[in-house]
C-alpha positions as CSV (number, residue, x, y, z in Angstrom):
1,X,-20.3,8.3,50.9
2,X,-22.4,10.7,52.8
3,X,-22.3,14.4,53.3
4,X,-25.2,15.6,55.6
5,X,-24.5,19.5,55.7
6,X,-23.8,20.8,52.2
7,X,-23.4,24.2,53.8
8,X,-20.1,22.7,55.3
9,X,-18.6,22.0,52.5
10,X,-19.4,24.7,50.1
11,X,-19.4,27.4,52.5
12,X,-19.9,31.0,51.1
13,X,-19.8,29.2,47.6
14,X,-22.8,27.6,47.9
15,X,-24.6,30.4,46.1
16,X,-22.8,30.4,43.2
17,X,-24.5,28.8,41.0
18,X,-25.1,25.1,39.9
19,X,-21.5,24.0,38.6
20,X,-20.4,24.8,42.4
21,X,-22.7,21.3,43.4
22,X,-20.2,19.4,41.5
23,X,-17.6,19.9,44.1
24,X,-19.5,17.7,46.5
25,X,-19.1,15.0,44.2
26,X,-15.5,14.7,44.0
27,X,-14.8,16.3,47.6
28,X,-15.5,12.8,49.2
29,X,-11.9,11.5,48.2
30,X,-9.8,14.1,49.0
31,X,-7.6,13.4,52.2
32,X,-9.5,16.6,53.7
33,X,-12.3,14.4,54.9
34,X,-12.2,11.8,58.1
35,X,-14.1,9.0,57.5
36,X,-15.6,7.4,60.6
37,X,-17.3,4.3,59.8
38,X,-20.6,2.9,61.5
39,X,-21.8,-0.6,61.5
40,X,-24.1,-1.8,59.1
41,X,-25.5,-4.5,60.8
42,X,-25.3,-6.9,57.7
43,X,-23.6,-10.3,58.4
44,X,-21.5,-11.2,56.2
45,X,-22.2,-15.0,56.1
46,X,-25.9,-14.2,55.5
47,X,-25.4,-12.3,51.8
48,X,-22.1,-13.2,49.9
49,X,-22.5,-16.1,47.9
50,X,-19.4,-15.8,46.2
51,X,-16.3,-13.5,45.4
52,X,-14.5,-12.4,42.3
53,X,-10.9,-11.0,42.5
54,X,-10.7,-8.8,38.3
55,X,-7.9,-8.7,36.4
56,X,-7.2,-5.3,37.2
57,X,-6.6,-6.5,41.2
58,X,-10.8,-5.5,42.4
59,X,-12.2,-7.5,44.5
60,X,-16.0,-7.8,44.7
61,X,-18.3,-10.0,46.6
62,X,-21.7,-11.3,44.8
63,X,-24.6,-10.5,47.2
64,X,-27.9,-11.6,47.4
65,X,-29.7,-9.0,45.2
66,X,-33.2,-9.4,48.2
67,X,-29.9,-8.1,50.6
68,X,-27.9,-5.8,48.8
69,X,-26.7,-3.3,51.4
70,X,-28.6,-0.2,49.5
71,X,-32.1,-1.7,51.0
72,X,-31.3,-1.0,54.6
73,X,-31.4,2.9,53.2
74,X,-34.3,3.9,55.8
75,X,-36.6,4.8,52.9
76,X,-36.4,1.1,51.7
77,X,-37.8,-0.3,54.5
78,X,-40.5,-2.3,52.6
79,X,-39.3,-2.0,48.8
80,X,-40.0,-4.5,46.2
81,X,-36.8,-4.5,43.8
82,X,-37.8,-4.0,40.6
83,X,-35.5,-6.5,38.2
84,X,-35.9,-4.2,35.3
85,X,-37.9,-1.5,33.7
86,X,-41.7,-1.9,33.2
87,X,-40.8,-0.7,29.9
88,X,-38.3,0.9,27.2
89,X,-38.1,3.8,25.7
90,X,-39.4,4.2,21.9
91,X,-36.0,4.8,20.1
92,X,-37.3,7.4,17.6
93,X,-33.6,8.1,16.4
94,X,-31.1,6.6,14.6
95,X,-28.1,4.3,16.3
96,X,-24.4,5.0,14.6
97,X,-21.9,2.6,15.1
98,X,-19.3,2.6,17.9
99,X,-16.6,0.7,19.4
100,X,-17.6,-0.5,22.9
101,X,-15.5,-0.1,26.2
102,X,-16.4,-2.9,28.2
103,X,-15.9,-4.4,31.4
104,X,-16.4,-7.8,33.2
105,X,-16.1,-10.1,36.1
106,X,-14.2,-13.1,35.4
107,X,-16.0,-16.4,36.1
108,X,-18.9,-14.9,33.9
109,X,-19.7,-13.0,36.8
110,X,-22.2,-13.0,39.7
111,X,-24.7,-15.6,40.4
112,X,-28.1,-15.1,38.8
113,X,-30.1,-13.2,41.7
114,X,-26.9,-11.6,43.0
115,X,-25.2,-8.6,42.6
116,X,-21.5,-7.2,42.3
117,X,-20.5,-4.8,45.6
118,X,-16.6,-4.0,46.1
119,X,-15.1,-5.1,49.3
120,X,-14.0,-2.6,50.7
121,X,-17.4,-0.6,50.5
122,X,-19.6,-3.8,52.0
123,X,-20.1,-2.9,55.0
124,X,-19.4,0.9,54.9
125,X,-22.3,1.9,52.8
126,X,-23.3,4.5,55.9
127,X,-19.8,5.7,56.5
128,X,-20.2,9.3,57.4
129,X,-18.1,12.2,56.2
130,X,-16.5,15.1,58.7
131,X,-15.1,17.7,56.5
132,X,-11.8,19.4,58.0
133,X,-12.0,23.1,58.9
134,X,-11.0,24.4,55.7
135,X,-10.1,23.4,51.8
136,X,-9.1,25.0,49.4
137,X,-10.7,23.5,45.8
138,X,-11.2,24.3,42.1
139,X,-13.2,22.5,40.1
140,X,-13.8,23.6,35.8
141,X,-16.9,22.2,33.3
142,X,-17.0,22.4,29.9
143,X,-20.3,20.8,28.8
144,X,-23.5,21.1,26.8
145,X,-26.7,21.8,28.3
146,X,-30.4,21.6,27.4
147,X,-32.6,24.5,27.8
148,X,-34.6,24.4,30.7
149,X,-38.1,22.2,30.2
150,X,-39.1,18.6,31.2
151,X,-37.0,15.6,31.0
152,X,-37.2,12.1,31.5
153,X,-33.6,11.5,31.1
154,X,-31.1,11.8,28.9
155,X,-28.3,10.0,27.0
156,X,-25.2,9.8,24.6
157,X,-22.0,8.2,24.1
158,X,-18.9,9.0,26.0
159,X,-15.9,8.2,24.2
160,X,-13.4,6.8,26.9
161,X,-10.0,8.2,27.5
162,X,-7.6,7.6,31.0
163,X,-5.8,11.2,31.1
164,X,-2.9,11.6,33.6
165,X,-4.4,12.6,37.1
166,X,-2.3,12.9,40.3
167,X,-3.4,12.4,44.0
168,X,-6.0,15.5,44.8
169,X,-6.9,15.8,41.2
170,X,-10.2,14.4,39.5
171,X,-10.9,13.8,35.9
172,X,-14.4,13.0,34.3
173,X,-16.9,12.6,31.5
174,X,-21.2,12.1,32.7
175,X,-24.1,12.7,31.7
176,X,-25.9,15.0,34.8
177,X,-29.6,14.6,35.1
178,X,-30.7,17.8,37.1
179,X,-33.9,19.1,38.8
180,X,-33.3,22.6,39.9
181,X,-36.4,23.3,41.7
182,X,-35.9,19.9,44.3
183,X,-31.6,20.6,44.2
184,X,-31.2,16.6,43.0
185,X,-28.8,15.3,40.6
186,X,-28.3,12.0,39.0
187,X,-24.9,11.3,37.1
188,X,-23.7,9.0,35.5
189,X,-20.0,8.3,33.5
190,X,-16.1,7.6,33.7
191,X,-14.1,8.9,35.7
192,X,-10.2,8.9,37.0
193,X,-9.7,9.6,41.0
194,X,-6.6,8.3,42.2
195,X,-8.0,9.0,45.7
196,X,-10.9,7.5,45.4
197,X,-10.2,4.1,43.7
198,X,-6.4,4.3,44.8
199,X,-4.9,4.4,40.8
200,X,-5.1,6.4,37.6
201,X,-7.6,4.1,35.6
202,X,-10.9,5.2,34.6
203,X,-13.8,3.6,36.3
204,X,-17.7,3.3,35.8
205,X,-19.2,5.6,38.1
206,X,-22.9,6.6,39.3
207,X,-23.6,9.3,41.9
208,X,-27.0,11.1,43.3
209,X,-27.1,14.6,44.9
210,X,-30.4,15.2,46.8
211,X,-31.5,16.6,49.8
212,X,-27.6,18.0,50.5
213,X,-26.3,14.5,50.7
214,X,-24.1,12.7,47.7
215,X,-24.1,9.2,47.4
216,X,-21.2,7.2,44.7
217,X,-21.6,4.0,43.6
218,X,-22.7,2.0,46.3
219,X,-21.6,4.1,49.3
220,X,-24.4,4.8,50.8
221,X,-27.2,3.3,49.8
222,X,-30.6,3.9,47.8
223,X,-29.1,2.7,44.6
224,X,-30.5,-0.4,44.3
225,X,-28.1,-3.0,41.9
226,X,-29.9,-5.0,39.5
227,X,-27.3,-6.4,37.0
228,X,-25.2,-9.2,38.0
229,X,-22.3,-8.6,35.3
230,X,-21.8,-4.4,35.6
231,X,-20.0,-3.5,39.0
232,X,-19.9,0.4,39.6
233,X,-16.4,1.5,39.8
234,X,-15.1,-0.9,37.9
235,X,-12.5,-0.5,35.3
236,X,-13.1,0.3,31.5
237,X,-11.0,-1.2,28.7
238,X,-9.9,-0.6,26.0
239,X,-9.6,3.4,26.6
240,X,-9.0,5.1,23.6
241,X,-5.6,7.1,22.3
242,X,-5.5,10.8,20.2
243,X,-6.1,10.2,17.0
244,X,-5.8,6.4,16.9
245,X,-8.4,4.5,15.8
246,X,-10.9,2.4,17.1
247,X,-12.1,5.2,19.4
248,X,-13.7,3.4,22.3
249,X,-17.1,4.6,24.2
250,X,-19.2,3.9,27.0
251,X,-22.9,4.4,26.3
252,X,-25.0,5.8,28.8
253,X,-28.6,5.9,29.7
254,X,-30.4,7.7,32.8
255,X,-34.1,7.3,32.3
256,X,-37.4,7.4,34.7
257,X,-39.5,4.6,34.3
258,X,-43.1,6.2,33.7
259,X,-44.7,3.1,35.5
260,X,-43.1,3.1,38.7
261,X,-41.2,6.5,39.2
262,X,-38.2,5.0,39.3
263,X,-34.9,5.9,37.6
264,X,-32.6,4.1,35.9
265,X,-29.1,3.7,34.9
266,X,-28.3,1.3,31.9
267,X,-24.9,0.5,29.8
268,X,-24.0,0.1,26.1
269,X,-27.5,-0.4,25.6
270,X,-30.8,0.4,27.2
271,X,-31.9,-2.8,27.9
272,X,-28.4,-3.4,29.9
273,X,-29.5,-1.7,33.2
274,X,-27.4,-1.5,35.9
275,X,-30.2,-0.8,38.5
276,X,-31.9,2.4,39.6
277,X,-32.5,4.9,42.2
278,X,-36.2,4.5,43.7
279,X,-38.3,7.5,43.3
280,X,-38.7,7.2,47.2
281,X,-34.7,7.8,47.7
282,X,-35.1,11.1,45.0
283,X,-38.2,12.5,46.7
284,X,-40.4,11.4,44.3
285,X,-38.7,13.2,41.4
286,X,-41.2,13.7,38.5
287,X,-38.9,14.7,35.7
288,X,-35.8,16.8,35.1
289,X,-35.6,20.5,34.5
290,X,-32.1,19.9,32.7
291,X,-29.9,17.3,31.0
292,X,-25.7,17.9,31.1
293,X,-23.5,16.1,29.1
294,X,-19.6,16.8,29.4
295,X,-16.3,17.4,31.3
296,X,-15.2,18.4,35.1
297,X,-11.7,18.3,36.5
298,X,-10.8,19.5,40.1
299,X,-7.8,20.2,41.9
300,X,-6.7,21.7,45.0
301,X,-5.5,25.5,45.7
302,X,-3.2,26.4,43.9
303,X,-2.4,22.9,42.2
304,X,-2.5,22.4,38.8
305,X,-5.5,21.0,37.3
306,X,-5.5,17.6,35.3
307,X,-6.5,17.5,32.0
308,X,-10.1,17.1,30.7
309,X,-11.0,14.7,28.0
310,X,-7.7,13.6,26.2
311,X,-6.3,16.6,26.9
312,X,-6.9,18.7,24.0
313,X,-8.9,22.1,23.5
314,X,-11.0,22.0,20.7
315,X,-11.2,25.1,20.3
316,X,-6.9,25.2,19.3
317,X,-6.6,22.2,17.9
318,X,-8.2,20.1,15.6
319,X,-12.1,19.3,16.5
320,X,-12.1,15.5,15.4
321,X,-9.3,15.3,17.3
322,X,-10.6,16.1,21.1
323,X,-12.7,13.6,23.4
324,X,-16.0,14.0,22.3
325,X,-20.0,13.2,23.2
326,X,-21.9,11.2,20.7
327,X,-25.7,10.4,20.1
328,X,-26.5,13.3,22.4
329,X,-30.2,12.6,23.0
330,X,-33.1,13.3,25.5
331,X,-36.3,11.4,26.9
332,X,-39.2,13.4,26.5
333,X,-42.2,13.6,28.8
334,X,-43.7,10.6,26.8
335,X,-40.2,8.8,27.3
336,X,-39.7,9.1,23.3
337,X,-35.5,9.3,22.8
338,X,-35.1,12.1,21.0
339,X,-31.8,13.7,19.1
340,X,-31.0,16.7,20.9
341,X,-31.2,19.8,18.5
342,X,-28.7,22.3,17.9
343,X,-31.5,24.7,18.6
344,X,-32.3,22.9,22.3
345,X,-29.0,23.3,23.6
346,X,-25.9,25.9,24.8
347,X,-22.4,25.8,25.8
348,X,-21.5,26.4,29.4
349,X,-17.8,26.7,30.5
350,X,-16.4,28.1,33.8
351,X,-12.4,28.1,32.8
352,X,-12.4,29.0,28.9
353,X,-8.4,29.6,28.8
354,X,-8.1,26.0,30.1
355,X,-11.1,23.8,28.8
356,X,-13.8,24.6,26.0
357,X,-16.3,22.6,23.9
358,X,-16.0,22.7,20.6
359,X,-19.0,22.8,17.7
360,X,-22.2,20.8,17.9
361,X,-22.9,19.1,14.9
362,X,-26.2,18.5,14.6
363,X,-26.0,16.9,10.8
364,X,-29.0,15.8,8.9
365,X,-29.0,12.0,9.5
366,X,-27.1,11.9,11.8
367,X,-27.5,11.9,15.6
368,X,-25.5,15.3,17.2
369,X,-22.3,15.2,18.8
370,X,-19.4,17.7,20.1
371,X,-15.8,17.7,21.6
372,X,-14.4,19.1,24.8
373,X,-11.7,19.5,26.7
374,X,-8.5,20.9,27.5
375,X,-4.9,20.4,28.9
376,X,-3.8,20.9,32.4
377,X,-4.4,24.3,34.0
378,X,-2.6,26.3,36.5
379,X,-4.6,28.6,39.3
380,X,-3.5,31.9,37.4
């Protein structure tokens, strides 16, 4: 999905400040927006090789990864698609163990050489978006950010929860890769949008900023899909439950590839990529200026706001207890992963009464981690 003229949707907001860029994001599924679709000029016949209906009712077509539709993007014209990284990142830190969320295609999913694209998006990939006259919509962070410097990427484990969200209302957990200076963003995470993906699961998501247009998934192109078993917006399973254990995770990578410029996306492990975003479709982006990792909920007017995390504040109720981030780490500008010291990082919170993040333990041996959150929150 597409937004050409950010100035549309943000109006006189637009200069408040970077937390008011993630109400692009989530603005593309509210029923404010007319979607007109325009032809792709893909056939069909020429790129499926074979479709999977999930458990969960998703249907997905396997596509010819030389075909994908995110390689008629105009920038792409004469693209080689990389399969994976040049290279990996030296893991100077130390791995704790977790309990997985996982997802899958049944079948053993796509075809070697193909990739995963829903249905429904095939052949919309350039749908443009005509934002009604006016909205009214409040969207809350609480997160942990990295001072400002050089990054190649950053990543952490997001434990996985499926709070309560109603039509209008988003709920999510990413890790934001942000250059200030070029105004690009590259997210990645779970997230619940019952507009969007038409129920109240939560879903793998990706999304790039840049340039005043957002992208999801595979909605409009430059993403280019390289794993044949990973399909963007699908559902995650098991989510996890307060205080019950096994608390489940998803764990995330977004990292630029030193060789080519490119940057990628990767899964429960770094080697899992899910594909990347050519440094052609991010202008050539050199490094980040800041790495986010945490919550966002939005809502409309006066509406109340879902809940963040699991639903609990950490800051009035137990810490252990709240959704948390895990193995919060960095790339460097060699592309070492690096723990992310207490010392290198700050809170930043827009609705404090409503959501907060809790302490950042940054223990000796230990790779850091925090809580967030908070329950639903009314406009007053």
């Amino acid at each position: 999905m597409q937004i050409t003229n950010l100035s549309l949707l943000l109006g006189s907001r637009a200069n408040h400040g970077w937390d008011r860029i993630w109400v692009t994001l989530f603005m593309v599924s509210v029923s404010l927006f007319i979607a007109t679709s325009e032809a792709s000029g893909l056939k069909e016949s020429n790129i499926i090789v074979k479709r999977i209906k999930t458990a969960d009712g998703d249907i997905f077509d396997c596509v010819d990864i030389y075909k994908q539709p995110s390689l008629s993007h105009p920038l792409l014209k004469d693209h080689k698609v990389q399969i994976r990284p040049s290279m990996y990142s030296v893991e100077d830190s130390i791995t704790t163990s977790r309990v997985l969320s996982e997802m899958g295609l049944n079948d053993g999913g796509c075809p070697e050489g193909s990739v995963p694209v829903a249905v429904d998006r095939l052949l919309q990939h350039n749908t443009s978006m005509k934002l009604a006259n006016s909205f009214g919509i409040r969207e809350y962070i609480a997160e942990r950010r990295t001072s400002n410097g050089r990054y190649n990427g950053g990543a952490a484990n997001l434990n996985v929860y499926s709070p309560p969200v109603g039509n209008g209302q988003v709920s999510s957990s990413r890790i934001n890769v942000v250059n200030k200076y070029m105004n690009i963003q590259l997210q990645a995470g779970w997230m619940v949008n019952p507009v969007l993906f038409k129920d109240s699961k939560s879903r793998l998501f990706i999304s790039s900023f840049e340039n005043g247009k957002l992208c999801i998934n595979l909605n409009c192109g430059g993403f280019v899909q390289t794993n044949s078993k990973i399909f963007l917006g699908g559902v995650l399973s098991p989510v996890s439950r307060v205080s019950v254990n096994p608390q489940y995770y998803i764990e995330i990578y977004i990292h630029k590839d030193l060789k080519t410029g490119d940057w990628w996306v990767s899964m429960n492990s770094q080697a899992n990529s899910i594909g990347y975003w050519p440094k052609a479709v991010v202008n050539y982006m050199n490094y980040a200026t800041q790495i986010q990792y945490g919550g966002y909920t939005s809502c409309y007017g006066k509406d109340t706001c879902p809940q963040m995390g699991n639903g609990l504040n950490p800051t009035t109720t137990r810490n252990a207890d709240a959704c948390f981030i895990s193995e919060v780490q960095y790339f460097d500008a060699s592309s070492h992963i690096k723990p992310l010291k207490g010392n290198q990082q700050y809170p930043s919170t827009n609705k404090r009464r409503c959501y907060d993040v809790g302490t950042y333990l940054d223990l000796y041996g230990k790779l850091p981690k925090f809580s967030f959150g908070g329950n639903i929150c009314s406009s007053d």
